[in-house]
N, C-alpha and C positions, 0 to 999 in steps of 0.2 A: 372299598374292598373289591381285589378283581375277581371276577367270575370264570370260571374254565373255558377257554375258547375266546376270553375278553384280550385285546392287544395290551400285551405291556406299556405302560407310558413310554413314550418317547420312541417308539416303534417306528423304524424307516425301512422300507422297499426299494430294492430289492433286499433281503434277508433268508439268512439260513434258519428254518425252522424245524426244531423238531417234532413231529406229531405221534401222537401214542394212540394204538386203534387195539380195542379188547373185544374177543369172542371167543366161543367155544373151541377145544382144541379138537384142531382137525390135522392131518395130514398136507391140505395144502391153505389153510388160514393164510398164511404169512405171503405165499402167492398173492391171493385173493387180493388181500390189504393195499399188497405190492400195487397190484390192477386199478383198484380204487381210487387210491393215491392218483395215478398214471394215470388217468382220465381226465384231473383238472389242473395236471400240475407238469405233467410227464414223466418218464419213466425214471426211479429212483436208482443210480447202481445198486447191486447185491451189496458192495463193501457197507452202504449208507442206512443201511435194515437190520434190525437187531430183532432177536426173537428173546422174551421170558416165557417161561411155563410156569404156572401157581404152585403154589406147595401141595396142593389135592390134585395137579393135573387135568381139570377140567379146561383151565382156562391157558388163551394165549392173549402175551401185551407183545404186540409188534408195531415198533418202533422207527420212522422212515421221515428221516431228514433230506427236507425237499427246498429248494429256493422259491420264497413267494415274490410276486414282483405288484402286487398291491392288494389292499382289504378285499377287497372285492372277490378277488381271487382266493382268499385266507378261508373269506365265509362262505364260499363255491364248493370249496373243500370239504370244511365241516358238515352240509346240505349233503354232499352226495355218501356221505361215511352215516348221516344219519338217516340216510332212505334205505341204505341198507340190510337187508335184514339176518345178516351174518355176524354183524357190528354192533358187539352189547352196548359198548360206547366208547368216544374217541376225546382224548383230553391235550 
């Protein structure tokens, strides 16, 4: 069974990945994420960032498809989204 964050079988790099990063709704969330992303991966265009808002409005799922170019860098990614503390959590 794979685990949230585990590679797909047959998973080759470079690849388009989508990444999903949930927190509270603020005003600039989807920046932030934006930012976090852009630290290990670089900066995402706007077109490639999707925002949800929950059906209570508490929360935001922003969504930022980024090109990884190996594991290492996949789970660079995941580390710095979960030292965050803005970042309820990233799937």
């Amino acid at each position: 069974m794979d685990l949230p964050g585990d590679p797909p079988v047959g998973f080759t790099y470079p690849v388009e990945y989508p990444i999903k990063i949930f927190g509270l709704a603020g005003d600039d969330f989807a920046e932030h994420a934006r930012r976090l992303v852009a630290r290990v991966v670089g900066l995402a265009p706007p077109e490639l960032v999707t925002v949800r808002i929950s059906a209570g409005g508490k929360y935001h799922s922003v969504t930022v498809v980024v090109v990884l170019t190996s594991e290492p860098q996949r789970l660079a990614l995941y580390d710095a989204l979960r030292a965050d503390p803005r970042v309820v959590h990233a799937l």
